[in-house]
N, C-alpha and C positions, 0 to 999 in steps of 0.2 A: 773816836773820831773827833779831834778838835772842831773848833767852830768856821776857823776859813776852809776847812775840807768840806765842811756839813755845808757851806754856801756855795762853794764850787761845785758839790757834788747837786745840792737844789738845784741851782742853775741848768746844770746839763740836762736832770730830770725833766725840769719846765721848759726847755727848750725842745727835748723828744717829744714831749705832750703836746706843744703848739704847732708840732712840723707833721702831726697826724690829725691835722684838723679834718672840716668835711670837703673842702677844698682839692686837698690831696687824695682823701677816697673815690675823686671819680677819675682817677689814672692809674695807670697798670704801673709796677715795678719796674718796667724797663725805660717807662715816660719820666718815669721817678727821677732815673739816673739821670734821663737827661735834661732835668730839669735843675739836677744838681751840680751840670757839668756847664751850665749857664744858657744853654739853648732852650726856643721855643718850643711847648710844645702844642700840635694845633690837631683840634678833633674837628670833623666835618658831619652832620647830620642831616640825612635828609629827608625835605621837608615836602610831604604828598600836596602837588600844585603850584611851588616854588619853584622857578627853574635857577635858582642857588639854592645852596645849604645852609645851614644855622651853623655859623663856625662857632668854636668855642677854642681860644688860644691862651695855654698857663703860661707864666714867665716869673722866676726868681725876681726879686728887685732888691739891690742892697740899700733896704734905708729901712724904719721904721714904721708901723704902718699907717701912726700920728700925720707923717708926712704927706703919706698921700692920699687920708683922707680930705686934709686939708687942701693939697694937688687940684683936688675933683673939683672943690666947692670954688675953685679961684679963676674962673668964665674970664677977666680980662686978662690975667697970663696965658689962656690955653690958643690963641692964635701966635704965642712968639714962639714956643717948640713944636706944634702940631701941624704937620705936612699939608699944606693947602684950604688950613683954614685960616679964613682973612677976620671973622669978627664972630663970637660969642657973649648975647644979650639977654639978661633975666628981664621977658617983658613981662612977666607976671607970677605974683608971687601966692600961693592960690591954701585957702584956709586950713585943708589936711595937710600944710607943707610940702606940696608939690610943688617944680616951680614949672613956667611954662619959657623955653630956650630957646630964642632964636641965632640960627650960626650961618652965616655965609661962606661958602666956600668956592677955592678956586678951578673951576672942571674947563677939560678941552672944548673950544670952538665958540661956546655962548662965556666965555672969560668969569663970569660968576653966578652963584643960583643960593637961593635960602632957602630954609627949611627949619621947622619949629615944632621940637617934640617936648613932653611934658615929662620933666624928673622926677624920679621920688628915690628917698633919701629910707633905708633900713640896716639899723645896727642891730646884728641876734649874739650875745653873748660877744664872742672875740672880734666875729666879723664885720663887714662893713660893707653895705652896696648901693652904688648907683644904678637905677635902673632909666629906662627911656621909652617911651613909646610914640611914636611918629602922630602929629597933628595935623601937620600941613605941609606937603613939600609938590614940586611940579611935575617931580617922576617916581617918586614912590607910592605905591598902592599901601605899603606896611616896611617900616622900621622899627625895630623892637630891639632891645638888647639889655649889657649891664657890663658893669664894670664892678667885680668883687675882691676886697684882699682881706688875707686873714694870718697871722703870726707864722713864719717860717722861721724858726731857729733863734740867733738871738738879734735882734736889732737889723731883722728881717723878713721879708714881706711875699706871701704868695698871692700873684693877682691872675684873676682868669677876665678874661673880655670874651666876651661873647655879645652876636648881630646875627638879625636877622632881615634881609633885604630884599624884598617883593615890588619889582618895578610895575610903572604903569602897562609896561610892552614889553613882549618877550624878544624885541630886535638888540636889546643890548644881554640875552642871557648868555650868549658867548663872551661878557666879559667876569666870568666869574675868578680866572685868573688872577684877573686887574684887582677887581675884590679882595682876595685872600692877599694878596699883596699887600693893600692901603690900608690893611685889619692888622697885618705884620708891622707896618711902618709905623702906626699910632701905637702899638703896644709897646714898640724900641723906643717912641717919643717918648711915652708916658715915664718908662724905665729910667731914661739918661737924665729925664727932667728929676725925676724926685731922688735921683740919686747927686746929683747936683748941690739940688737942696741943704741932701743931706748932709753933704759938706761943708759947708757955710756955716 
């Protein structure tokens, strides 16, 4: 075996090895495909007292996953691609490297509302995540979730989002629809943005 065989043939080997990360072990082989034929795919669990579920949605991303670690950390880009968010603000930047987020967004009828959850920031080996958990907002009881991606292939990226959203009042659990919707739309945002990027 020459030596540009032995690197092509390395390459494809490490590219099989980063597309079986742990990422990819919490989806069945048929999620797989469609995950390789560029669609979302979206798990729903549910949560005993929550009248929504804990989504969890994978998505392919073609760009690297340098990109969008970087993507995460960049709070005054995330209202020019992010579907009805008007401002994202690190009001505090807190000793474990947490930060604490404040984000305004744009919702029906009261035109805007804020809310300030506290990030924290965990790289384990290949992976990479954002996690959040709700501090202060005027209709949630509990926001919790994360944003993780981890090597798909070469010079490509698997990200899973997962939320979880416990209102003050159960009069708006008939919009969980609306939810899994807005969880869809920021996952395509996030996708278009760092593939964008990755362009440039």
């Amino acid at each position: 075996m020459n030596f540009r065989v032995y690197v092509v043939f390395f390459g494809l080997c490490t590219a099989a090895t980063l597309s079986r990360g742990g990422l990819l072990n919490e989806i069945s082989d048929n999620e797989r495909g469609l995950l390789a034929s560029g669609q979302i795919v979206v798990k729903a669990e549910k949560v005993p007292g929550a009248p929504w579920p804990r989504l969890s949605l994978y998505q392919v991303v073609d760009a690297p996953p340098a990109i969008l670690q970087t993507l995460f950390g960049d709070y005054a880009a995330a209202p020019t691609y992010t579907p009805n968010l008007m401002s994202a603000k690190v009001i505090a930047t807190n000793p474990d490297g947490t930060k604490d987020v404040e984000y305004t967004v744009k919702v029906p009828i009261l035109m805007k509302t804020s809310y300030t959850v506290r990030n924290s920031y965990i790289r384990k080996g290949s992976s990479y995540t954002v996690g959040w958990k709700l501090l202060k907002s005027p209709f949630a009881k509990i926001s919790e979730g994360s944003l993780s991606i981890e090597p798909y292939g070469a010079d490509e990226t698997l990200m899973r989002y997962t939320n979880l959203v416990v209102p003050k009042t159960n009069l708006v659990a008939g919009l969980k629809a609306q939810a899994l919707n807005e969880a869809k739309a920021t996952v395509v945002a996030i996708k278009t943005e760092a593939e964008r990027r990755a362009r440039q």
